[in-house]
C-alpha positions in Angstrom: 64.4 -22.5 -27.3 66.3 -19.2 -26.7 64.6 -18.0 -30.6 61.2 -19.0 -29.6 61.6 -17.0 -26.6 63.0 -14.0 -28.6 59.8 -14.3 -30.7 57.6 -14.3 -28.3 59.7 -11.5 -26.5 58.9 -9.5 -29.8 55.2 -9.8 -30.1 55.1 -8.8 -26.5 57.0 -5.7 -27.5 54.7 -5.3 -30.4 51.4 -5.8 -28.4 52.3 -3.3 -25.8 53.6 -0.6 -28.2 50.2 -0.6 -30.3 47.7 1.1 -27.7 44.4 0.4 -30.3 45.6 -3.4 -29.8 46.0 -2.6 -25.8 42.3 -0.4 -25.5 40.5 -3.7 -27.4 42.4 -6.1 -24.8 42.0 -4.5 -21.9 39.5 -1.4 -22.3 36.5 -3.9 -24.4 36.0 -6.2 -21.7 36.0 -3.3 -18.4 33.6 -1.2 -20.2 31.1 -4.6 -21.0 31.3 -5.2 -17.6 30.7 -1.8 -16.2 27.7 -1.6 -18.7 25.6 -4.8 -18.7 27.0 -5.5 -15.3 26.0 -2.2 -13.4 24.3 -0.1 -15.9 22.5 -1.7 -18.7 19.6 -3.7 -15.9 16.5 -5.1 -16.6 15.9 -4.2 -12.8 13.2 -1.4 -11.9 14.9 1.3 -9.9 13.8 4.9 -9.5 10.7 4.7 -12.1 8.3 7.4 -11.8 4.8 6.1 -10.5 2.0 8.5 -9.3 0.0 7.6 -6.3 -3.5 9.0 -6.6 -4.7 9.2 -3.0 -8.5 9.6 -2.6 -8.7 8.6 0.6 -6.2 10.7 2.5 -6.5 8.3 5.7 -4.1 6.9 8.5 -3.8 3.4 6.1 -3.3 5.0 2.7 -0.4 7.3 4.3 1.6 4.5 5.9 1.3 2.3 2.5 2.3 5.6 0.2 5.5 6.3 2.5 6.0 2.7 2.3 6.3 2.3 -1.2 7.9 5.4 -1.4 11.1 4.1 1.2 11.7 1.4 -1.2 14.6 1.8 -3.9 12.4 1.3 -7.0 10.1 4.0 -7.2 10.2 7.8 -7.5 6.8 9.1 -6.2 4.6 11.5 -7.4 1.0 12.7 -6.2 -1.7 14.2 -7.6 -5.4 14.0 -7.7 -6.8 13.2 -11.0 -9.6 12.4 -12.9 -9.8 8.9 -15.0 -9.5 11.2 -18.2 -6.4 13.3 -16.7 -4.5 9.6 -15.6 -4.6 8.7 -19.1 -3.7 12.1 -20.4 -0.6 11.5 -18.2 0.1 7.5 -19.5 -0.1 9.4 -23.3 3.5 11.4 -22.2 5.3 8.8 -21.4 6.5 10.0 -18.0 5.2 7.6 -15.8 5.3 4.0 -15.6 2.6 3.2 -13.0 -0.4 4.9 -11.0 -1.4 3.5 -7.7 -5.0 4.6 -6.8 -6.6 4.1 -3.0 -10.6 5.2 -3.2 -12.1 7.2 -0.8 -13.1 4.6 1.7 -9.6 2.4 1.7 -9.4 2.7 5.5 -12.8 2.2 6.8 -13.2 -1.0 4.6 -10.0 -2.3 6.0 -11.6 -1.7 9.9 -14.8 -2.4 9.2 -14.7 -5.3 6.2 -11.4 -6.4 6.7 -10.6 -6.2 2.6 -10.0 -3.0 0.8 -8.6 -2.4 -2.7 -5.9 -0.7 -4.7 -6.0 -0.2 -8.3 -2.9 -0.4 -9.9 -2.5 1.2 -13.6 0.6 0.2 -15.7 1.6 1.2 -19.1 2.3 -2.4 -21.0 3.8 -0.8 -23.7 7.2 -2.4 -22.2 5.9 -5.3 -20.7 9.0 -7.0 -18.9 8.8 -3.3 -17.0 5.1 -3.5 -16.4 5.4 -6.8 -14.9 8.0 -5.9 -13.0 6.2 -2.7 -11.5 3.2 -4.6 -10.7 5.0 -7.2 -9.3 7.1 -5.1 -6.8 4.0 -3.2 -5.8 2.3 -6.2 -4.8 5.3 -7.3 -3.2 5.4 -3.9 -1.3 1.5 -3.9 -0.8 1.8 -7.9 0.7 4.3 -7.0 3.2 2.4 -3.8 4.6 -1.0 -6.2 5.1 1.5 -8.9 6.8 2.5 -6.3 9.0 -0.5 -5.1 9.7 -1.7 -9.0 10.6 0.7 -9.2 13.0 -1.7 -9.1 16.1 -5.3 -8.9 14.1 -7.6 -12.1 14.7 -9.2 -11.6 11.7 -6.5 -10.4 8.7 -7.0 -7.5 7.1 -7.0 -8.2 3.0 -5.7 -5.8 0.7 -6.4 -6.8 -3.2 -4.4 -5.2 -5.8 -6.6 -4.6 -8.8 -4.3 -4.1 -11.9 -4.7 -3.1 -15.2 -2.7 -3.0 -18.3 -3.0 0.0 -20.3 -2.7 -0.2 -24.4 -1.7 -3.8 -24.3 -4.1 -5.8 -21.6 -3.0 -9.3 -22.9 0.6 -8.5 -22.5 1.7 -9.5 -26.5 5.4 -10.0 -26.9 5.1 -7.6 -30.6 3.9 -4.6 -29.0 7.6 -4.3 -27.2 9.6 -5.8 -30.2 8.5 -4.7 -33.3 8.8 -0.9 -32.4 12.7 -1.8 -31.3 13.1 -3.8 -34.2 11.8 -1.1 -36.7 14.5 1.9 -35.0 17.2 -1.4 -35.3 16.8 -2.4 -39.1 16.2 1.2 -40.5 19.2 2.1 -38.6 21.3 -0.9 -39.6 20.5 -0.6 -43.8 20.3 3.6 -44.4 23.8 4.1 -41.9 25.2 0.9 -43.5 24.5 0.8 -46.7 25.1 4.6 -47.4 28.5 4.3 -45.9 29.7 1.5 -47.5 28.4 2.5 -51.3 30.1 6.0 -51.4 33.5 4.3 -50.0 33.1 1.5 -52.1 33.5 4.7 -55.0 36.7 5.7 -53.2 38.5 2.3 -53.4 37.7 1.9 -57.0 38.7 5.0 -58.1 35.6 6.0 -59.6 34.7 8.8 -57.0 37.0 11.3 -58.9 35.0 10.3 -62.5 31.7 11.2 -60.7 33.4 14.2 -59.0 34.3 15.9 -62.8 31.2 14.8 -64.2 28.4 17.8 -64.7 26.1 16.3 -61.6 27.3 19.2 -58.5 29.5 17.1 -56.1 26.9 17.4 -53.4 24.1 16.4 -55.8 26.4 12.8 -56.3 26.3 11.9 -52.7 22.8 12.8 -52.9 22.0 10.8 -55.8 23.8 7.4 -54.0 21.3 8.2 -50.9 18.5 8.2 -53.0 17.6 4.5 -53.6 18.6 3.5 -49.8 15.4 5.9 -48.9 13.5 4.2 -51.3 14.2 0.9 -50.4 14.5 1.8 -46.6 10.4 2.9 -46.9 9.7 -0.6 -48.8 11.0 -1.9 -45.3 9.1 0.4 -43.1 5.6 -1.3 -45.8 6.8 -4.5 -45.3 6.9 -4.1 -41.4 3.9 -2.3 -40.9 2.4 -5.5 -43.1 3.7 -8.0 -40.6 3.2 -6.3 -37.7 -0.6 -6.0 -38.9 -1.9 -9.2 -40.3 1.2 -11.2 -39.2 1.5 -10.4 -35.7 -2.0 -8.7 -35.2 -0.7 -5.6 -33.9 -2.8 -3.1 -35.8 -1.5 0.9 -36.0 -4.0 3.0 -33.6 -2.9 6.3 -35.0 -2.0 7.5 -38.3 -0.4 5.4 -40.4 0.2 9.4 -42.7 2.1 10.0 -40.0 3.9 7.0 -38.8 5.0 6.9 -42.5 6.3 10.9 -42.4 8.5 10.1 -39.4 9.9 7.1 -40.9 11.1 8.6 -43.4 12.5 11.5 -41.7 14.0 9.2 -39.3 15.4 7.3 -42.5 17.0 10.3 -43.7 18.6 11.5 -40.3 20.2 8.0 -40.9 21.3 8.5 -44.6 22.9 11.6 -43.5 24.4 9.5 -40.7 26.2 7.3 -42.9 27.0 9.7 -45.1 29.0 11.5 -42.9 30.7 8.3 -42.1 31.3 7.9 -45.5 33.2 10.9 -46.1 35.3 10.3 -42.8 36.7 6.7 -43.9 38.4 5.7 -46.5 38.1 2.1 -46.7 34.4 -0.4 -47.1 36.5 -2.0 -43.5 36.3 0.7 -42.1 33.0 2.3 -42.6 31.4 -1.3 -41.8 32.7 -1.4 -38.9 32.2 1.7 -37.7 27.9 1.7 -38.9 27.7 -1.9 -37.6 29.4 -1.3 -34.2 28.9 2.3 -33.9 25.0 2.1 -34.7 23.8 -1.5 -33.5 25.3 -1.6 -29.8 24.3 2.3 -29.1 20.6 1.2 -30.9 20.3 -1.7 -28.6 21.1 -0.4 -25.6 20.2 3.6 -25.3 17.3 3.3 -27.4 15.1 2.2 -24.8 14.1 -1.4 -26.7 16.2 -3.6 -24.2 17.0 -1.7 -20.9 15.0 1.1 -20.0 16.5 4.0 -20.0 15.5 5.3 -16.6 17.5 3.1 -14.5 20.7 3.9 -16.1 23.2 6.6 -14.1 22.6 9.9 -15.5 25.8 10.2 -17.5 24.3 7.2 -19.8 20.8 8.6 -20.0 22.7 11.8 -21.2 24.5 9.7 -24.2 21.1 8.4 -24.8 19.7 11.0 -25.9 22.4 11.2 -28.4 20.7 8.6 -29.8 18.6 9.2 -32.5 16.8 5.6 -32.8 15.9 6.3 -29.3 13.8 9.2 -30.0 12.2 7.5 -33.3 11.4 4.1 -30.7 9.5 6.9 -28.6 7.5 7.6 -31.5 6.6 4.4 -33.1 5.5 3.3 -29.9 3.0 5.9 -29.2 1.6 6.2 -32.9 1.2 2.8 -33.4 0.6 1.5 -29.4 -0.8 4.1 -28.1 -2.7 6.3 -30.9 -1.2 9.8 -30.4 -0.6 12.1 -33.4 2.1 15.2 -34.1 0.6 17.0 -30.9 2.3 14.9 -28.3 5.1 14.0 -30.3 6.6 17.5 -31.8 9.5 17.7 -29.3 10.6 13.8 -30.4 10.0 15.0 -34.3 12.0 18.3 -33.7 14.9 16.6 -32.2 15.3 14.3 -35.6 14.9 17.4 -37.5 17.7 19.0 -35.5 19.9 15.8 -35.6 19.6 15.4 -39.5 20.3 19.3 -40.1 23.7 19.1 -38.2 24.7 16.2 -39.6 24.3 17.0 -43.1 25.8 20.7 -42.3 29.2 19.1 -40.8 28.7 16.0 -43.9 28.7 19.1 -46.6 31.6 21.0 -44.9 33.7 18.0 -44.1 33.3 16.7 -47.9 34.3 20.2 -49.3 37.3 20.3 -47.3 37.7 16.7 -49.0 37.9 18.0 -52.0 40.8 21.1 -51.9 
């Protein structure tokens, strides 16, 4: 008994001297709480709705600063034209636009029923549900109120409409998120694991002497991961079309140019990877932890972004399948071409730059 104790007195000893073994134990579980039990929601808080007001009466006020007390919505105001509230669904700022016509009060006094449009962007459906269901939530308890003491109820009717995706399909959300996930996965991955996979076997220093320019080897490894990486971005855009009937509005040129320039921001990812490990262990774990959690949940495919605390929508944009989601989503969903989505196409260009700068540095240092 006394040697079983000693034993277990020792890996005690040896658990609490190794701190990586001590951060997975204890550090793992608080940070999965902390994230997918406070900031990783499904919840709408704080989204960004405009409220066009054409009416500008007694009833429309009370409803706007009701809406506007609640904890889900950030207001904003403006008056519009039907062109102008589409221009603003098109940026991606918004998530919802509440519109009272010019007459919202008087038909409440004189024919007891009035009506609210209410304009939702369904390219995220769970979140356009949710909007529209909070509003009418919102919208029911102000005509309650007003019931009170009315003999005959007033009646307020939502009117919604679902922009870019009226009958609410499940593959307009997924198969954007599923496209940033796979490319991810296979160019960081697969890049990583292929150059390490040199180092193990000892062949890296036989390509390194060979007449091919070191830089031109790791190059040369990328090469067929970009191919095959673009076969998947074909075979996608094949299902998603006459699969799952989700056709590209915009230009498939273009959907194509920043695929592949999203594919090589992650070649360069896991090529820098590759150059920092030493082992295939290592590097696996490292693109299929380091790339799939931060792809899942900063992207923008399962938690929207907005409701996260500010320090994590910062990290987000650290992201770089979160920009690359943006943009499948409004070439093929929404129809827009390189005019509205320059800044998302910049930032790759700026992400795949530094990358391969610090990648080239790092591997020449590798080599003294």
């Amino acid at each position: 008994m006394k040697q079983f104790i000693a034993f277990v007195r020792k890996e005690f000893y040896h658990v609490l001297r190794d701190r990586r073994t001590l951060l997975i134990l204890f550090g793992m579980p608080i940070v999965q709480i902390l994230l997918f039990g406070f900031a990783l929601t499904n919840e709408v808080k704080d989204s960004k709705i405009l409220v066009v007001d054409y009416a500008k009466d007694h009833a429309s006020g009370q409803l706007i600063a009701k809406i506007g007390a609640s904890r889900y919505f950030k207001i904003q105001k403006a008056s519009l034209t039907r062109q102008e509230i589409l221009s603003t669904f098109q940026q991606g700022e918004i998530k919802a636009v509440v519109v009272f016509p010019g007459n919202f009060n008087e038909n409440l006094l004189h024919a007891n029923k009035a009506q609210i449009q209410v304009i939702t962007d369904a390219t995220d459906i769970n979140t356009a549900n949710m909007v529209t269901n909070y509003l009418s939530s919102i919208i029911l308890d102000y005509q309650n109120q007003m019931n009170e003491n009315l003999a005959i109820p007033y009646q307020i009717i939502p009117e919604t409409r679902m922009l870019y995706n009226p009958q609410l399909k499940g593959a307009h959300g997924f198969v954007p998120g599923v496209m940033a996930l796979v490319l991810m996965l296979v160019s960081v991955m697969m890049t990583a694991i292929s150059i390490v996979r040199e180092k193990e076997m000892g062949t890296m220093e036989i390509l390194l002497v060979s007449p091919f320019k070191p830089v031109l080897v790791i190059f040369a490894k990328a090469i067929p991961y970009l191919i095959l990486s673009l076969i998947n971005v074909v075979a996608i855009l094949l299902l998603s079309v006459f699969v799952l009937d989700l056709p590209v509005k915009g230009s498939v040129l273009l959907l194509f140019a920043e695929s592949t320039l999203f594919i090589i921001t992650c070649l360069t990812l896991g090529i820098f990877i590759s150059i920092k490990t030493d082992s295939q262990q290592v590097a696996m774990l490292i693109s299929l932890m380091g790339m799939l959690l931060p792809t899942m949940m900063f992207s923008g495919f399962l938690f929207p972004i907005e409701n996260m605390p500010v320090p994590l929508q910062v990290i987000s944009n650290l992201i770089p399948s979160k920009w690359f989601y943006i943009i499948v989503k409004s070439i093929m969903i929404k129809g827009l071409g390189i005019a509205a989505l320059w800044k998302e196409t910049l930032i790759l260009l700026g992400m795949t730059a530094f990358l391969l700068v610090i990648s080239l540095k790092s591997f020449k240092i590798r080599l003294q």
